[in-house]
C-alpha positions as CSV (number, residue, x, y, z in Angstrom):
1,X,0.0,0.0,0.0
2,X,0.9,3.4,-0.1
3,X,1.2,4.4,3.3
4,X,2.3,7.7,3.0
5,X,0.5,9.8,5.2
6,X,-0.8,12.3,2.3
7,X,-2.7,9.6,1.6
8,X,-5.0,9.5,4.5
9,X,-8.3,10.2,2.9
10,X,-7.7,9.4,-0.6
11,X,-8.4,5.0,-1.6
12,X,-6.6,3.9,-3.9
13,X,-6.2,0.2,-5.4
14,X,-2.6,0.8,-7.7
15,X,-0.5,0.3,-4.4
16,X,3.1,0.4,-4.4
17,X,4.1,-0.2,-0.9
18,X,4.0,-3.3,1.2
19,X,0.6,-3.3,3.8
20,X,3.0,-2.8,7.1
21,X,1.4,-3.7,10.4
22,X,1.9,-2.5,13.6
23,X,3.2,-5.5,15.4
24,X,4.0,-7.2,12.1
25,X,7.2,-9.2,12.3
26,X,9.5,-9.4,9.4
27,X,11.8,-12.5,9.1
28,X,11.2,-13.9,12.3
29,X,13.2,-11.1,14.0
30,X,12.4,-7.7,13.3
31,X,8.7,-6.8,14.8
32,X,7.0,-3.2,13.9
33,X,7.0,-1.1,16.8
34,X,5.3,2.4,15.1
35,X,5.8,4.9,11.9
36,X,8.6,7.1,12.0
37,X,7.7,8.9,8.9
38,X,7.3,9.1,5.0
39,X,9.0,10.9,2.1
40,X,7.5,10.8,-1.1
41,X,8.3,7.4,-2.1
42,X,8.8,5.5,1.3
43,X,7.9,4.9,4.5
44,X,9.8,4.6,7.8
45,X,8.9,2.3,10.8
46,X,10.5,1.5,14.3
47,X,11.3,-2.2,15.1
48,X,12.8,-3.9,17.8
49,X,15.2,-6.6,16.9
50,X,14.1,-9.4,18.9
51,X,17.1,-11.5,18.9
52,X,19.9,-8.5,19.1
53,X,17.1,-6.6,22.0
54,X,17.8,-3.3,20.2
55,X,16.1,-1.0,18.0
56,X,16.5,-0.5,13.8
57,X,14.7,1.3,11.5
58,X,12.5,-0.2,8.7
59,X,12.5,1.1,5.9
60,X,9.6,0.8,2.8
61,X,10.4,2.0,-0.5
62,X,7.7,1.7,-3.7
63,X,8.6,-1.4,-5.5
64,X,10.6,-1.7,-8.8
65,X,10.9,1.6,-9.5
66,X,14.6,3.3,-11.0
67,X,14.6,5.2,-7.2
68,X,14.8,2.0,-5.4
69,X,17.0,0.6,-7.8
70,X,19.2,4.0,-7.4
71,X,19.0,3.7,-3.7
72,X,19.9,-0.7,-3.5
73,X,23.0,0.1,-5.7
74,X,24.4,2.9,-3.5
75,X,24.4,1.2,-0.7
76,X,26.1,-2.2,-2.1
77,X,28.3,0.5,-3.2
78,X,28.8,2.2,0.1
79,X,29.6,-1.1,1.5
80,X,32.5,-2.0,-0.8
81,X,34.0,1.6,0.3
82,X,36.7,1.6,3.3
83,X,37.7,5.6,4.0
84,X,39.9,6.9,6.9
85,X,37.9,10.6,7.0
86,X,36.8,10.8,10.6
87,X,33.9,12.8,9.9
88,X,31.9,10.3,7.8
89,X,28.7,9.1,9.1
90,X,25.7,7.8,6.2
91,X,22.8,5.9,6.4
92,X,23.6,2.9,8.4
93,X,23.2,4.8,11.7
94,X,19.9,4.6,13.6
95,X,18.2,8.1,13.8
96,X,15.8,10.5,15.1
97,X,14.4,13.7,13.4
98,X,15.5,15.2,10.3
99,X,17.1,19.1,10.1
100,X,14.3,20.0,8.1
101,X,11.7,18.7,11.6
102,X,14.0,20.3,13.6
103,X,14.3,23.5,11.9
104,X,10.4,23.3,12.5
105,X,10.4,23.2,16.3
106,X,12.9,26.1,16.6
107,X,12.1,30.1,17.2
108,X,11.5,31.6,13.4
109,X,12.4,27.8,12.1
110,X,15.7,29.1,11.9
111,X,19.1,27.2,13.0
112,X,21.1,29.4,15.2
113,X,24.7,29.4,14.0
114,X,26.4,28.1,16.2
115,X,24.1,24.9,15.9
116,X,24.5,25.0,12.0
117,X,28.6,25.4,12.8
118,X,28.1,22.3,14.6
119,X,26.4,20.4,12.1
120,X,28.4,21.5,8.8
121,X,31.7,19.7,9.3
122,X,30.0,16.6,9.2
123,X,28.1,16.9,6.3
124,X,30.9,18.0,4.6
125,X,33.2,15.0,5.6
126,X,29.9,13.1,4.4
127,X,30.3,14.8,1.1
128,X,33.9,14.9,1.2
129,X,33.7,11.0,1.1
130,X,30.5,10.7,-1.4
131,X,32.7,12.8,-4.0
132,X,36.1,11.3,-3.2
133,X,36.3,7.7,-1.9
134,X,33.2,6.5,-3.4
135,X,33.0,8.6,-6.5
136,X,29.1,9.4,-5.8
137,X,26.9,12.0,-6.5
138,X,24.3,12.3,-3.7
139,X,21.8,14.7,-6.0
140,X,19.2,15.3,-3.9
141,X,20.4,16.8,-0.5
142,X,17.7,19.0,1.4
143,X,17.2,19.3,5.4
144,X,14.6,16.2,5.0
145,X,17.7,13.8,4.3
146,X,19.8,14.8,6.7
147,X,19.0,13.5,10.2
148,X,20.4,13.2,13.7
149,X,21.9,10.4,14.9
150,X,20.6,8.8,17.7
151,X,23.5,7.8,20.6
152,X,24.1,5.8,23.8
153,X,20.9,7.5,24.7
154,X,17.5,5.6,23.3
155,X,15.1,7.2,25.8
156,X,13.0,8.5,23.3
157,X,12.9,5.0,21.5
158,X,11.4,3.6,24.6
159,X,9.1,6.5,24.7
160,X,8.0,5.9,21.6
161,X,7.4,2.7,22.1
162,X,5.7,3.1,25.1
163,X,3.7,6.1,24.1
164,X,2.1,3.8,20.9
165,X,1.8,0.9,23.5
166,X,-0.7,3.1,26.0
167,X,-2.0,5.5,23.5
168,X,-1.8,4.3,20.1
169,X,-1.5,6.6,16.8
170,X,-4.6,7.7,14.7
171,X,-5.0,5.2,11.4
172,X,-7.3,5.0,8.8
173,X,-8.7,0.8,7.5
174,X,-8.8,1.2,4.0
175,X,-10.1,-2.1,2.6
176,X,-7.7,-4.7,4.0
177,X,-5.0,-1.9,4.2
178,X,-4.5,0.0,7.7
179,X,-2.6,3.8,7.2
180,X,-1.0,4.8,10.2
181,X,-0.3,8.3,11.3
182,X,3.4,9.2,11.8
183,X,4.0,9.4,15.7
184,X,7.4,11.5,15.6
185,X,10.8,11.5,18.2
186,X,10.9,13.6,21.2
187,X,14.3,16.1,21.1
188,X,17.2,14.1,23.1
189,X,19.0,14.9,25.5
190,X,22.0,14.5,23.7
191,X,21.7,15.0,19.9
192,X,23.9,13.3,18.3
193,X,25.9,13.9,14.1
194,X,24.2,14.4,11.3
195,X,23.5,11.7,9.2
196,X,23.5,11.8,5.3
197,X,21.0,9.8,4.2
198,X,18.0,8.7,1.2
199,X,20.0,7.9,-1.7
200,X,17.0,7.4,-4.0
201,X,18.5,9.9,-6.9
202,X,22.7,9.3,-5.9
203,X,25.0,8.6,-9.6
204,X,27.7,7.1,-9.7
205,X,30.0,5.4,-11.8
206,X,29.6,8.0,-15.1
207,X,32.2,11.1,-15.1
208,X,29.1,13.6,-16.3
209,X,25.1,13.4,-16.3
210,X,22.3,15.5,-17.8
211,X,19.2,14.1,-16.3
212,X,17.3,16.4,-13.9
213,X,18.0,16.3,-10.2
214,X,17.6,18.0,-7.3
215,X,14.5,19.5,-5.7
216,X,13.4,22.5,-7.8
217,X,14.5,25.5,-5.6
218,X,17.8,23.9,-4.8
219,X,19.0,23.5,-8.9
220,X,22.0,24.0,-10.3
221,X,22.4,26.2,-13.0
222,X,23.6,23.5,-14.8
223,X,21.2,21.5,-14.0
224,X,18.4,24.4,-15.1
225,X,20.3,24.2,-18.3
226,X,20.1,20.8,-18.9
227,X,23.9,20.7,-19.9
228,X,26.2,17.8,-18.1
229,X,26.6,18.3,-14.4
230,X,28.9,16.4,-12.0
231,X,29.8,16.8,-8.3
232,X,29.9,20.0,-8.2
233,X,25.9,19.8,-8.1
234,X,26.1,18.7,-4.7
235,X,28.1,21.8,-3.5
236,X,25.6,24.4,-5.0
237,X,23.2,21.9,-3.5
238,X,24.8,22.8,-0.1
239,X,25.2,26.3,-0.5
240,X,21.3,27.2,-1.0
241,X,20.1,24.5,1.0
242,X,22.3,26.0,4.4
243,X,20.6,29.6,3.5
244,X,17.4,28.0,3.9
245,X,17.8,26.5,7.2
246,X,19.6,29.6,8.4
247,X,17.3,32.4,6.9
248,X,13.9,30.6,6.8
249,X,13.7,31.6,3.4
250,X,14.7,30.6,-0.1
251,X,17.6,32.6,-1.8
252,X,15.9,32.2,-5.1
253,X,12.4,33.0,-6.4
254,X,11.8,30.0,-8.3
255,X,7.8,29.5,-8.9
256,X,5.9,32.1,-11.5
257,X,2.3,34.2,-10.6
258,X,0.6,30.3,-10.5
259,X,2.7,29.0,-7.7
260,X,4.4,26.6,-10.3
261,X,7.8,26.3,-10.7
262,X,9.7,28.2,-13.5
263,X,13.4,27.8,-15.0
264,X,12.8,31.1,-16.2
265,X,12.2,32.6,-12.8
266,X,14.6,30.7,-11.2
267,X,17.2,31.8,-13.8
268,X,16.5,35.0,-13.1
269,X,16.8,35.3,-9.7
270,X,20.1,33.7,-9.5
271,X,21.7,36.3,-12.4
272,X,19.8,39.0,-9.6
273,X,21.9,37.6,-6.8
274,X,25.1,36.8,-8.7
275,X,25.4,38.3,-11.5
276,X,25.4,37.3,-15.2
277,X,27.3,33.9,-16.5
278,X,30.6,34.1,-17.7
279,X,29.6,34.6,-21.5
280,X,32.7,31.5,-22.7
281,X,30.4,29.6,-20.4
282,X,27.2,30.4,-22.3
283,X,28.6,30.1,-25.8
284,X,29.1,26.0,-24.9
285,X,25.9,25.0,-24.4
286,X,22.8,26.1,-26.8
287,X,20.5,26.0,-24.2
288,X,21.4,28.8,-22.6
289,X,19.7,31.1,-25.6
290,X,16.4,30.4,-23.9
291,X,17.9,32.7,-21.4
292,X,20.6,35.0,-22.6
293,X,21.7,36.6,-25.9
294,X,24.9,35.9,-28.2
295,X,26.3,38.9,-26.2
296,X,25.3,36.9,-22.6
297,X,23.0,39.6,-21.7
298,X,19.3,38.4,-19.9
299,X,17.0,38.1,-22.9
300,X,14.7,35.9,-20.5
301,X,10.6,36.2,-20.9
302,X,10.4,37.7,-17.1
303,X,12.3,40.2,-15.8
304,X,15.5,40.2,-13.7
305,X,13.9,41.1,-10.0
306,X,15.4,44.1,-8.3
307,X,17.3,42.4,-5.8
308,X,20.9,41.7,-4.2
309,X,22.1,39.1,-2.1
310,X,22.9,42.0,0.5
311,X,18.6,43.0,0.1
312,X,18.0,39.5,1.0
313,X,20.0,39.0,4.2
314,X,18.6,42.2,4.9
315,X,14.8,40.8,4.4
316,X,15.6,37.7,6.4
317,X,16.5,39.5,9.5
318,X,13.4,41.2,10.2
């Protein structure tokens, strides 16, 4: 089934997810404790391993599509990879909320810096190692992916636990389907790293791609342009994604008057923050005449916005 929350009123008989039970025990050892989450294409769950007595995550991807496939081979990937940078910690960790849940519970749903300081160097090293040990291109980093690692400390598993034990989560019976309502982690005491994780859209393998990536408002201008793209994706990636969580607000204007996204707009706002291309960069690729003349000036179908990157640290911190 799909048992994505966003599907709680909507039926549906196409299903792409396995039915998951609360209670359900997979391969005689791992028993469903309670949803952790969803993304768009999977779900996470809280088991109890009942032969190791500790707690792993479960997680439920959509079935046979080139995601899962994406996701499978990076990790058989991963594995194969031995490193010696200290600062690397990926998906095989055990964790609590994302940066994007916390970023939710804080004052303005901002991180304060020295909390982002913290968290940077790690999700660098991640990076660091993606791009240099294993050759990898995440491609789709965004506060949702990037969650904190749960320690020594596993009070707020057994809260969880206990919390759906004595009080269990709202769910919806859908023929012989039941969707469960995501019961989220508490805050520790002790937050741990960072972890990089979902490696649903990661390359690797191939020197240069061209298919899309990314989340709309975090694309690369290559990427916009549809021209070959490579690791340096991930950085730009980085770069918009930290002004996010920092500012509470997207660098970029990237959706036109019907709330839909546009290149064009997006385009735009980045040659308002940073200036126009480098016009030997243009004059590679012919796709960038949908956006700039032979002389590299904005020939675009909207106009440039009035705006610096100075006006919009300004805005953020009122």
């Amino acid at each position: 089934m799909s048992i994505s929350s966003r599907r709680k009123i909507g039926t549906g008989t196409n299903w792409t997810f396995y039915p998951v039970r609360i209670g359900e025990v997979f391969q005689s050892r791992y028993q469903v404790l309670g949803k952790l989450g969803y993304g768009s294409r999977s779900t996470a769950w809280l088991c109890c391993d009942l032969r190791g007595h500790k707690y792993v995550t479960l997680k439920v991807r959509e079935r046979d599509t080139p995601t899962i496939r994406r996701e499978l081979a990076a990790y058989k990937h991963l594995n194969t990879i031995s490193t010696r940078n200290p600062g690397v910690l990926l998906y095989m960790s055990l964790f609590g909320m994302s940066m994007e849940t916390l970023r939710q519970l804080l004052p303005g749903r901002k991180l304060p810096e020295s909390l982002l300081k913290a968290f940077l160097p790690h999700l660098l090293h991640a990076l660091d190692f993606l791009h240099t040990d294993a050759k990898m291109i995440h491609a789709d980093l965004q506060a949702f992916n990037v969650h904190l690692k749960i320690e020594e400390d596993e009070t707020i598993l057994q809260e969880f636990e206990a919390g759906e034990l004595s009080s269990p989560g709202p769910r919806k019976i859908d023929g012989d389907r039941i969707i469960y309502e995501s019961r989220g982690l508490k805050w520790p005491k002790d937050p741990g790293r960072p972890v990089l994780c979902d490696f649903g859209e990661a390359r690797f393998g191939e020197k240069t791609c061209t298919d899309e990536i990314q989340p709309h408002v975090y694309r690369a201008p290559e990427v916009i342009l549809g021209i070959s793209w490579t690791y340096s994706a991930d950085i730009w990636n980085v770069g918009v994604m930290i002004w996010d969580i920092f500012e509470n607000k997207h660098l970029f204007n990237t959706h036109d008057g019907n709330d839909k996204y546009s290149s064009l707009q997006h385009m735009a706002g980045m040659v308002a923050v940073l200036g126009l291309p480098p016009l030997d960069y243009l004059r590679r690729y012919e796709t960038s005449r949908e956006y700039f003349d032979d002389t590299g000036a904005w020939k675009g179908a909207v106009e440039i916005p009035n705006l610096s990157l100075e006006d919009s640290e300004r805005a953020a911190e009122r």
